[in-house]
Every structure is written in C-alpha cells, then in structure tokens.
C-alpha positions in Angstrom: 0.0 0.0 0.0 1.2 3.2 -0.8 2.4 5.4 2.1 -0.3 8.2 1.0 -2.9 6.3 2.3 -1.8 6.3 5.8 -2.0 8.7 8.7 -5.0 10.5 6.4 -5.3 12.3 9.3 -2.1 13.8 9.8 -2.1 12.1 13.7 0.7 13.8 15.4 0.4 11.5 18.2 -1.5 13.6 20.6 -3.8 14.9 18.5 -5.0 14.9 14.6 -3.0 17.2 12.3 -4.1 20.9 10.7 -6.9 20.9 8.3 -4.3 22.5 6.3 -2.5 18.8 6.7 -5.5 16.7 6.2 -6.2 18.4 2.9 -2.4 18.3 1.6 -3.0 14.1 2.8 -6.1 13.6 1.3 -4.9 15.6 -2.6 -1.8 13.1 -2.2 -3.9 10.1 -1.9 -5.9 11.5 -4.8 -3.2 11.9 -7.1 -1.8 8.2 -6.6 -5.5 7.3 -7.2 -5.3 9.1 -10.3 -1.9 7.7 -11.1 -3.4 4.4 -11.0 -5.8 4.8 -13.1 -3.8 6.6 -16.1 -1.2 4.0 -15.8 -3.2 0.8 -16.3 -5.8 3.1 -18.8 -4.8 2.6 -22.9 -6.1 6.5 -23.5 -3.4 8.3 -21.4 -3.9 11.3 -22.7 -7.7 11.6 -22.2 -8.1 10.0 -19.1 -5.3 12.3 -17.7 -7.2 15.4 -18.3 -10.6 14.2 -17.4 -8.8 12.6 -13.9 -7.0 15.9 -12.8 -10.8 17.7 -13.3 -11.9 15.6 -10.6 -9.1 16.3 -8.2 -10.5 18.4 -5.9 -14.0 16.4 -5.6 -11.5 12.8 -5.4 -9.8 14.7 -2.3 -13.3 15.9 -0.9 -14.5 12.7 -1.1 -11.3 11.2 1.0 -12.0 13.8 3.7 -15.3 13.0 4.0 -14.6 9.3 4.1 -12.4 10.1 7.0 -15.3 11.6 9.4 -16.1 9.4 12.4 -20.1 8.9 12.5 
C-alpha cells in the first residue's frame, strides 16, 4: 500500500493534524488514485485530463470518508 494512504489524518500523536495537513494528505492520496488509473488506462492522454478535473471532488470525497459517524 502506498504510504499516502496512511495517517490520512495527519495524527501527530496527541492529536489529529491541521486541516491545512489533512487536505495536503487527502490531494496526495488523490493523485496516486489518479496515477493508478492513467497508468493501467490505454487512452493516457484523455483520461489524464478528465482525472485531474476531478481532483479536488477525489480529495473531498477522502476527507469526507475520513469523518467518524
């Protein structure tokens, strides 16, 4: 497993990291997500594009997976 998918919370060991650090964690895991994809996809250069539009929604989507309920 890639090391971007752990400590999604930034855990400093007393307490959870910034939201500033949680967000920088959660694009991270996003972009080896998209790196996946657009290495095992034929169509690099379109998939590439379309991958990086969803960035910010992948990332939101990782935080929100994250919340305790």
């Amino acid at each position: 497993m890639s090391d971007n998918f752990k400590n999604l919370h930034r855990h400093t060991g007393v307490r959870d990291g910034s939201p500033s650090a949680q967000r920088d964690a959660a694009v991270s895991a996003a972009l080896t997500l998209i790196n996946s994809k657009v290495a095992n996809t034929p169509e690099h250069t379109t998939i590439l594009k379309e991958e990086m539009a969803n960035l910010s929604n992948y990332a939101d989507l990782i935080q929100e997976a994250l919340k305790v309920k």
